[in-house]
C-alpha positions as CSV (number, residue, x, y, z in Angstrom):
1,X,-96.9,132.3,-38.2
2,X,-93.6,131.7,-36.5
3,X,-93.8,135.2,-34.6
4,X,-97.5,133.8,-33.2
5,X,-96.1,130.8,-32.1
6,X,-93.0,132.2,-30.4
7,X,-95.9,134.7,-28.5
8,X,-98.1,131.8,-27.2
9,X,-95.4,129.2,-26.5
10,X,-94.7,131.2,-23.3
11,X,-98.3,130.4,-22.5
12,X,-98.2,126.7,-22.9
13,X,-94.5,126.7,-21.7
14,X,-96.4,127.7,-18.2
15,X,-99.1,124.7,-18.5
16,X,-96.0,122.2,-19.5
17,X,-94.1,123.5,-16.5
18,X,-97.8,122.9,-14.2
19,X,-98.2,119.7,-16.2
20,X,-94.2,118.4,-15.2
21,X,-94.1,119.8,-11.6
22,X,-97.3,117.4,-11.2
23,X,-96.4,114.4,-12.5
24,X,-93.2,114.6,-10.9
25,X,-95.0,115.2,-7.8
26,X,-93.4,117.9,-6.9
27,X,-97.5,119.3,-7.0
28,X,-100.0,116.9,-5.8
29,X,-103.3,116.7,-6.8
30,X,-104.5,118.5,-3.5
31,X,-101.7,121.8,-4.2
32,X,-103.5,121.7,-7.8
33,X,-107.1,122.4,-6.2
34,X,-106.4,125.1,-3.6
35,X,-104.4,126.5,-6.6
36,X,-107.3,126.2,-9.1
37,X,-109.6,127.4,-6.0
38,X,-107.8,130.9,-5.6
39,X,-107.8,131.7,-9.3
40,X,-111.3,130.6,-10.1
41,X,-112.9,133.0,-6.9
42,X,-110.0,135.4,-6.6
43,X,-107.5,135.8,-9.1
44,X,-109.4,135.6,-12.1
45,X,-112.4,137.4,-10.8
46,X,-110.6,140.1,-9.8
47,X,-108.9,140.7,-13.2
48,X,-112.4,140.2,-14.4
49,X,-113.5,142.9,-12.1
50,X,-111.2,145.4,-13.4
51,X,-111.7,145.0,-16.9
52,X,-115.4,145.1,-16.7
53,X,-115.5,148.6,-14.6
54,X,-113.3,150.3,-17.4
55,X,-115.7,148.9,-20.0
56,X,-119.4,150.1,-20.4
57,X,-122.3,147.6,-20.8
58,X,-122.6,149.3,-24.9
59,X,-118.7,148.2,-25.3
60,X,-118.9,144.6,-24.0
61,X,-122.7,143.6,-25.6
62,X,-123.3,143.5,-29.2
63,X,-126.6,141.1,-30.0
64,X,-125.1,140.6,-33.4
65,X,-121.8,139.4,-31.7
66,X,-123.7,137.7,-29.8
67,X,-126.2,135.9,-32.1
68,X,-122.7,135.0,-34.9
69,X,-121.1,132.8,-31.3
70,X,-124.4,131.5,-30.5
71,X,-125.2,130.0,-34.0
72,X,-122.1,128.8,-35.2
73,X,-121.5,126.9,-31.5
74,X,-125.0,125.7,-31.9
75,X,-123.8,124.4,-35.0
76,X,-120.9,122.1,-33.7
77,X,-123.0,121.5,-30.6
78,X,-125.7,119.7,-33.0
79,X,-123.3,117.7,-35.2
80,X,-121.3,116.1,-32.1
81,X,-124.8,115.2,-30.9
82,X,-125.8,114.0,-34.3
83,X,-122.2,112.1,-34.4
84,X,-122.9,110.6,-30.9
85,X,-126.3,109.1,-31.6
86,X,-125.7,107.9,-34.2
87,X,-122.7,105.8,-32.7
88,X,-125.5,104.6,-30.2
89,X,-124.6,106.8,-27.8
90,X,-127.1,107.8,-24.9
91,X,-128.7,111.2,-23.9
92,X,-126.5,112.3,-21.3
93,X,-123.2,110.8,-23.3
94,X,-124.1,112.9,-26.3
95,X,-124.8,116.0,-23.9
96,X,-121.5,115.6,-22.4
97,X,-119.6,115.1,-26.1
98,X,-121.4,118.3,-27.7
99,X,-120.4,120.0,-24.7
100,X,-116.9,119.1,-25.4
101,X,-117.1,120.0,-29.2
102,X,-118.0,123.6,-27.9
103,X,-116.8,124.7,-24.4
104,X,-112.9,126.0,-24.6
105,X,-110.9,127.1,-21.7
106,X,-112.2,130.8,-22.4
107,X,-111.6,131.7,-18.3
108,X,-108.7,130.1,-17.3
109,X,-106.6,130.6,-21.0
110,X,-108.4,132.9,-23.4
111,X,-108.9,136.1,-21.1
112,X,-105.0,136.2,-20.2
113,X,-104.0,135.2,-23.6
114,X,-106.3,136.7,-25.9
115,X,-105.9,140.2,-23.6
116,X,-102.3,139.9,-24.2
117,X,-101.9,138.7,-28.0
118,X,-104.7,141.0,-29.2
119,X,-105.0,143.6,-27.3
120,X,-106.9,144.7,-24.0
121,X,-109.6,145.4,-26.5
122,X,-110.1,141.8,-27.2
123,X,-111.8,141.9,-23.4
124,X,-114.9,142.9,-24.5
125,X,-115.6,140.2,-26.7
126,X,-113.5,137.7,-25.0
127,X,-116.1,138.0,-22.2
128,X,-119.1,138.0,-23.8
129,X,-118.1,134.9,-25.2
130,X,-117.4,133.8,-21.3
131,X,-120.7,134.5,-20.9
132,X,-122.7,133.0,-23.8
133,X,-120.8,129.3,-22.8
134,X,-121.7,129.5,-18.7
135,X,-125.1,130.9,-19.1
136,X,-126.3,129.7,-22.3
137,X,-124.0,126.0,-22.4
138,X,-123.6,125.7,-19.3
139,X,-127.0,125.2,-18.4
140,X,-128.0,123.3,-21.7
141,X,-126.2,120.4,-20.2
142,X,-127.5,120.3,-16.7
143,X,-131.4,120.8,-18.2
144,X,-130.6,117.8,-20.6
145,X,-128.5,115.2,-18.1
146,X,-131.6,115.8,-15.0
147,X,-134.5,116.2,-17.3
148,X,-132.9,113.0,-19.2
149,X,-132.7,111.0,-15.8
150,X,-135.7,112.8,-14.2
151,X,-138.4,112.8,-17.3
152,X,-139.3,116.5,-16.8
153,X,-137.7,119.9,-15.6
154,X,-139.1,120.3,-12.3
155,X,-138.5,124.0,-10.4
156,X,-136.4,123.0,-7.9
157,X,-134.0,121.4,-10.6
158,X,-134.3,125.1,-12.5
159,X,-133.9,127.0,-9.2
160,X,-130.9,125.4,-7.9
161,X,-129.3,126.4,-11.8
162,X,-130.3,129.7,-11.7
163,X,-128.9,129.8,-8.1
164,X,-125.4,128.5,-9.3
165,X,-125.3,131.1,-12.1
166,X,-125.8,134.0,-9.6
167,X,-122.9,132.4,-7.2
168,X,-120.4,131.7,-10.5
169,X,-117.9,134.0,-9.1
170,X,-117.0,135.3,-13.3
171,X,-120.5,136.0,-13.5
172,X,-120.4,137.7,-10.4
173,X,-116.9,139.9,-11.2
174,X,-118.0,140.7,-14.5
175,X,-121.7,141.8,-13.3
176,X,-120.2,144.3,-10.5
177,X,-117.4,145.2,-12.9
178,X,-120.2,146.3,-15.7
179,X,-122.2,147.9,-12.8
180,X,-119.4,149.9,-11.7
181,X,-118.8,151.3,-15.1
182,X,-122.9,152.5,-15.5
183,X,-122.5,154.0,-12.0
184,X,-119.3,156.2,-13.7
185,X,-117.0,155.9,-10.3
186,X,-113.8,156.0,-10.5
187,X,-111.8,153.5,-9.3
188,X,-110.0,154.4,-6.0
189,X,-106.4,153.9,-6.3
190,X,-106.2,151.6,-3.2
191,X,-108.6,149.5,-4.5
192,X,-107.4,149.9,-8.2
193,X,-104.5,148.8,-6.9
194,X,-105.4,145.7,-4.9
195,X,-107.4,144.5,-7.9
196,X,-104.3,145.0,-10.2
197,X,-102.3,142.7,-7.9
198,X,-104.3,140.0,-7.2
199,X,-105.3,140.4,-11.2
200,X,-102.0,140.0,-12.2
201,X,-101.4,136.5,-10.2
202,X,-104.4,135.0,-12.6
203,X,-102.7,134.2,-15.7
204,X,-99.6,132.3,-14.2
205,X,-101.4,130.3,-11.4
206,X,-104.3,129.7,-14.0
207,X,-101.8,128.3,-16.9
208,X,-99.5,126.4,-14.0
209,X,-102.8,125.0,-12.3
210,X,-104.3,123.6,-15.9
211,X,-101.0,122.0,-16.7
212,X,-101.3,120.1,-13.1
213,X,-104.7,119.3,-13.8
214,X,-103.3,117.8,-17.4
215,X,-100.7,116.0,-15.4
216,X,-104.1,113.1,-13.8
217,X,-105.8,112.8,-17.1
218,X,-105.3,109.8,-19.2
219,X,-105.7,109.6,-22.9
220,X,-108.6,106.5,-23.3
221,X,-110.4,106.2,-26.1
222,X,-108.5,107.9,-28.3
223,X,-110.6,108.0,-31.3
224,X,-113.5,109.7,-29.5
225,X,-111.5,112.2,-28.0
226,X,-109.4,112.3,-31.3
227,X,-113.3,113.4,-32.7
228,X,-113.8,115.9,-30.5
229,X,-110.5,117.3,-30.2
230,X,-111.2,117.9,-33.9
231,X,-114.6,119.7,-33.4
232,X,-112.9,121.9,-31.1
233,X,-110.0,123.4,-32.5
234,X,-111.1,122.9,-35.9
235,X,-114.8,122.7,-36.7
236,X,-115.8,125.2,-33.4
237,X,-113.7,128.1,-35.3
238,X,-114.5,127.5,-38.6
239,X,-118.6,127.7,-37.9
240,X,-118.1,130.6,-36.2
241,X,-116.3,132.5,-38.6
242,X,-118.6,131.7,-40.8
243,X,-121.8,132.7,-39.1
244,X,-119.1,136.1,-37.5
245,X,-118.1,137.6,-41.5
246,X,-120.7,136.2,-43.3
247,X,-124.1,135.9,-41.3
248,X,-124.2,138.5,-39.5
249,X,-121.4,140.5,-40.5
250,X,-119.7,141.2,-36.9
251,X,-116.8,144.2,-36.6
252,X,-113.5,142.3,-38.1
253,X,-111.7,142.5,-35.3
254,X,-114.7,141.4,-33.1
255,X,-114.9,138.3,-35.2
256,X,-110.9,137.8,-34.9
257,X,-111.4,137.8,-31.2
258,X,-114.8,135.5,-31.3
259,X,-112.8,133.2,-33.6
260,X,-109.5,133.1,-31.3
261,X,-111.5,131.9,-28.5
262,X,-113.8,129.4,-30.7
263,X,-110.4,128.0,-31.3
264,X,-109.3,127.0,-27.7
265,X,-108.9,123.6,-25.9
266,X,-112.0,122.0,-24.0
267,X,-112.1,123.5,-20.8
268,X,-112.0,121.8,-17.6
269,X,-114.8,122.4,-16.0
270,X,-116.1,119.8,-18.5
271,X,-114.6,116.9,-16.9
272,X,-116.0,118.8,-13.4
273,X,-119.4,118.3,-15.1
274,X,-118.9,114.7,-16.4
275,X,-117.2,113.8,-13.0
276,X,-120.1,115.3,-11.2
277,X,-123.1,113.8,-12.8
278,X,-120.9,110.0,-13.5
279,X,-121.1,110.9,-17.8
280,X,-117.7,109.6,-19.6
281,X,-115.2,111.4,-17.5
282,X,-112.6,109.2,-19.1
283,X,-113.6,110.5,-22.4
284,X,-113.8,113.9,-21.3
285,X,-110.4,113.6,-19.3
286,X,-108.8,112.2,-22.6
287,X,-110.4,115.0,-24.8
288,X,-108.8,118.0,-22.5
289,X,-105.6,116.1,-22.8
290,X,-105.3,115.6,-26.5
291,X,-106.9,119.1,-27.6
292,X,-104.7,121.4,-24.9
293,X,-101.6,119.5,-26.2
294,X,-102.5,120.0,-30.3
295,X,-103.7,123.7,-30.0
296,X,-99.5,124.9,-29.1
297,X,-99.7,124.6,-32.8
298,X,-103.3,124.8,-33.8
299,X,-104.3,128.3,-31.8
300,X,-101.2,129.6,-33.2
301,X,-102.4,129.1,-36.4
302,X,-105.9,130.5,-35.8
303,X,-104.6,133.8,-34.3
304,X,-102.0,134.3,-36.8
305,X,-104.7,133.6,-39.7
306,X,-107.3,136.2,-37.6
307,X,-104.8,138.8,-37.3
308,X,-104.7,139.3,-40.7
309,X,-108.8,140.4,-40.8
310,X,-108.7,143.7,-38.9
């Protein structure tokens, strides 16, 4: 457990160093959106790039994988909505709140992390897990907030979401990546090379730019977010391990990998979300808080426990 620890605190050494450069204001909130700008369209999709055109489509997609991450998020996602109404909460506040309970910062934190504590293997799963929370999650909760407000699910409300999938720059990388690798080129080394530099700037400027991002949220109702920090880091891995070893019986170290990255703090483009369509952001903002700070010890734990299954 200690040797885990000592391996991630680098990680969240980074996001306390973002989070303090902020709040001293060394960083303003402006430096923190270019910053979260480059890694989110170049950075990030370019390390995504080159691990998908060294993968094949066979290595990255298993439909049993697949099916374990869907049901046991499904899972969590249904009892923070149960949890919600029955607190009187509305609709779109419950939508928001299960989408905390299941959304972790799989982009900007797992695929550095995870790629570096478990091997480059882990990429495979680590992005089909990316993919299976934008495609599948990510447009649960824009089809329940508009068809909430609007009555009905009209095409131009399902066109413009089909639209924003196809320009989500991770979808984008690891599409061309994946297409790459059926076509069989080879990389060129010029261009191998470019994407291994730019790559390599993603994990630093993506740990540094969540810690600024930390450094404007507030911790409000604490007992909320408390809730959902809980269904996160504790209740989000623990269903899918479950549905992983015992359901369907995914590859051990498959299911370590799935589990890992179950285990991670709400991501931000949650608040982005809330903020966007005017749902709880202070709950949302105070979730993100609470959950990145408790899973330095929490994701430890869980990788150090999934270690041990392969």
């Amino acid at each position: 457990m200690i040797d885990i620890f000592l391996k991630t605190l680098p990680f969240f050494a980074i996001i306390a160093l973002g989070f303090a450069a902020a709040k001293r204001g060394f960083f303003s909130e402006e430096a923190t959106g270019y910053l979260t700008r480059f890694v989110f369209y170049f950075a990030l999709s370019a390390m995504l790039f080159r691990f998908a055109a060294n993968l094949s489509f066979a290595e990255v997609f298993d439909l049993q994988f697949v099916l374990a991450y869907l049901v046991g998020s499904l899972a969590i996602y249904l009892v923070a909505t149960g949890v919600a109404m029955a607190r009187g909460v509305g609709v779109e506040k419950a939508a928001v709140e299960a989408q905390c309970a299941v959304i972790g910062n799989v982009g900007f934190l797992g695929v550095p992390m995870l790629a570096l504590l478990l091997g480059e293997a882990a990429v495979g799963p680590v992005m089909m897990v990316l993919a299976v929370d934008l495609i599948v999650f990510g447009s649960l909760i824009v089809l329940i907030i508009t068809g909430a407000r609007d009555g009905r699910m009209s095409p131009r409300i399902l066109g413009a979401l089909g639209l924003g999938l196809l320009k989500n720059p991770m979808i984008v990388s690891i599409t061309l990546g994946l297409l790459w690798s059926a076509m069989a080129w080879p990389i060129p080394a010029p261009l191998n090379e470019f994407v291994g530099i730019l790559g390599g700037a993603a994990t630093p400027c993506a740990l540094f730019a969540i810690g600024a991002s930390l450094a404007g949220k507030n911790a409000e109702r604490l007992t909320v977010a408390g809730w959902l920090s809980f269904c996160k880091l504790a209740l989000h891995p623990a269903a899918v391990a479950i549905t992983a070893l015992f359901l369907f019986e995914v590859d051990p170290y498959a299911s370590a990998v799935m589990i890992a990255a179950a285990a991670l703090p709400v991501a931000g483009n949650v608040y982005i979300l809330a903020a966007h369509f005017g749902v709880a952001p202070q709950r949302v903002s105070a979730t993100i808080l609470i959950s990145t700070v408790l899973s330095v010890v929490t994701v430890s734990l869980v990788i150090a426990w999934v270690t041990g299954l392969y």
